[in-house]
C-alpha positions in Angstrom: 18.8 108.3 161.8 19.4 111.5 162.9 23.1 112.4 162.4 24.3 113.4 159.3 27.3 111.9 158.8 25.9 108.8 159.5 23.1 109.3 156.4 26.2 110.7 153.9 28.3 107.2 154.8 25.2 105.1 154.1 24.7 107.0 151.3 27.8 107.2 149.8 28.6 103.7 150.4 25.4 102.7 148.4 26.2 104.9 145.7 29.6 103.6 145.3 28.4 99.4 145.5 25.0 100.2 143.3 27.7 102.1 140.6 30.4 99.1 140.4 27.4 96.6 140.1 26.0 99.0 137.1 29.3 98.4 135.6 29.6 94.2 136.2 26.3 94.8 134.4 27.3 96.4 131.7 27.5 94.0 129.0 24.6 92.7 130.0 21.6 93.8 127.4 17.9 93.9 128.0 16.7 96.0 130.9 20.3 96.9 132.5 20.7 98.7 128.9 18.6 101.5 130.8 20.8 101.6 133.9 23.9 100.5 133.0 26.4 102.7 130.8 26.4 100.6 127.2 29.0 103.0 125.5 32.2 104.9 127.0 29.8 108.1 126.4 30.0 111.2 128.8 26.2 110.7 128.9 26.0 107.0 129.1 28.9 107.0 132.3 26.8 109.7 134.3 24.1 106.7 135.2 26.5 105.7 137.2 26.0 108.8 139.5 21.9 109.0 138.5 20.4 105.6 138.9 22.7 104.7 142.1 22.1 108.1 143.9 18.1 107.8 143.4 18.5 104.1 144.6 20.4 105.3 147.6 17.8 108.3 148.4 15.2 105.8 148.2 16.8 103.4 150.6 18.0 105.7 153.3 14.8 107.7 152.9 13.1 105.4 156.0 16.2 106.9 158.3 14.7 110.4 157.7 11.5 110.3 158.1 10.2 109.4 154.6 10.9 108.7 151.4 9.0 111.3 149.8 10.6 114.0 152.5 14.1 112.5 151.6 13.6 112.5 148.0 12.2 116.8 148.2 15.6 117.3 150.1 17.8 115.4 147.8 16.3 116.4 144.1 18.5 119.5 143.1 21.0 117.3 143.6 19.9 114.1 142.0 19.3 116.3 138.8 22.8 118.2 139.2 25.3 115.5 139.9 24.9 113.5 137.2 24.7 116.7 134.8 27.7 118.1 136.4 29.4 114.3 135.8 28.7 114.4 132.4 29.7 117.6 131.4 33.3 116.8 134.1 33.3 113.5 131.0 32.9 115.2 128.4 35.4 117.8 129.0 38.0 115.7 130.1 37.2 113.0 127.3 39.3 115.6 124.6 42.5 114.9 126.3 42.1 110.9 126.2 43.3 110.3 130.5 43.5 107.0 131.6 40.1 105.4 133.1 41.8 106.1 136.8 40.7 109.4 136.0 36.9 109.1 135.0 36.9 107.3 138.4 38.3 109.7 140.6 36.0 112.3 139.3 33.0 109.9 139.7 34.3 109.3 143.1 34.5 112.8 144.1 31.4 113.9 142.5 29.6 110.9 144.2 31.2 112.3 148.0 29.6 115.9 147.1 26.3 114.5 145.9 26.1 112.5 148.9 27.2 115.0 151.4 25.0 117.8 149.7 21.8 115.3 149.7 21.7 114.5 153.5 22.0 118.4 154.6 18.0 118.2 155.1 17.2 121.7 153.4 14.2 122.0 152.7 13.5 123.6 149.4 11.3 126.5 147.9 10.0 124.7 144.7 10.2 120.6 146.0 8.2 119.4 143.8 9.5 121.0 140.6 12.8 119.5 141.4 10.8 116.3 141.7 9.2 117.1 138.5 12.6 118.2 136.8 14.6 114.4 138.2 11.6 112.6 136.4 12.2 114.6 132.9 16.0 113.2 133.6 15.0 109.7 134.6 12.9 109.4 131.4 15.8 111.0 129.4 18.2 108.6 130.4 15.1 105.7 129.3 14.6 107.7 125.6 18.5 108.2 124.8 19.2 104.9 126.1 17.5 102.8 123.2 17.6 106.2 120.9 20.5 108.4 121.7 21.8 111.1 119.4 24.3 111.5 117.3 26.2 114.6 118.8 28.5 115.9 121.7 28.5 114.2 124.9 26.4 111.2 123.2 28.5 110.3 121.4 32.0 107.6 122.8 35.3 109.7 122.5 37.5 107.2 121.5 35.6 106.5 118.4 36.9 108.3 115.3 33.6 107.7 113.5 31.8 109.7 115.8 34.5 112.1 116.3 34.1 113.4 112.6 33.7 112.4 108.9 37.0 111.8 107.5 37.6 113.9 104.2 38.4 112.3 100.9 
C-alpha cells in the first residue's frame, strides 16, 4: 500500500479497536494482566497506546514491504508515544478531570503516533530503536506482575498511594 494516508487510517483505526478491546479486557486476569491496563495508573493506561500500536505495525507491516522494514520505521515512535502518554496521565491525573479527558488525550496521541509511524523515514540507529521498544515491551511484562510503589505507578485516585496519612 503505497499512499500514506491510506497506511495512517489502517493504522489508526487498529490502534483505536485493539485499545477499546484492551479495556473490555480489563477485568479479565491471567495473560490480558500483561496487556490490558489493571489499575487507573498513568503507567498501566499507556498500554493502551504500546501493545495496540505494536499490534498495528505488525499488521500493516505486509502493505510496506515488510514487517521488519515497518517495524525500523515505526520504533522511535512505538517507544515515544506511550512514554509521552503516560507522562500526558500523570500530569493531568493531579487535577482529578473526568475520564472524557484521558480519552481525548489517548485519542490524540494515538492520531500522532499513527501519522508519525507511516512517514517511511528511515532511521540512523534502526535497530537500537528496536532494541530500546523491547526494553519497554519487557517493562511493561516486569511492572505488570511487580510494579513499584512510586509516581506514575501508582492509581491517582487512591489516597493510600497518594501519601501516608499523619497521626
Amino acid at each position: 500500500m503505497k499512499n500514506t494516508f491510506n497506511r495512517f487510517a489502517i493504522r489508526f483505526l487498529e490502534i483505536l479497536f485493539l485499545g477499546f478491546a484492551l479495556l473490555a479486557f480489563r477485568s479479565a486476569g491471567g495473560i490480558f494482566g500483561i496487556f490490558a491496563p489493571r489499575i487507573p495508573s498513568a503507567w498501566e493506561l499507556s498500554k493502551l497506546e504500546f501493545w495496540p500500536l505494536l499490534a498495528a505495525i505488525l499488521l500493516t507491516g505486509p502493505f510496506t514491504g515488510s514487517i521488519g522494514k515497518a517495524l525500523r520505521e515505526a520504533a522511535p515512535w512505538l517507544v515515544a508515544a506511550p512514554l509521552f502518554l503516560m507522562l500526558a496521565f500523570w500530569g493531568i491525573s493531579r487535577a482529578h478531570p473526568a475520564g472524557g479527558i484521558y480519552l481525548v488525550v489517548w485519542l490524540a496521541v494515538s492520531a500522532a503516533a499513527a501519522a508519525l509511524s507511516v512517514q517511511g523515514r528511515t532511521w540512523k540507529h534502526g535497530g537500537a530503536w528496536l532494541v530500546i521498544a523491547a526494553v519497554v515491551a519487557a517493562a511493561y511484562i516486569l511492572f505488570s506482575f511487580l510494579p513499584p510503589c512510586f509516581g506514575p505507578f501508582l492509581d491517582s485516585a487512591d489516597a493510600a498511594a497518594m501519601a501516608t496519612i499523619p497521626c
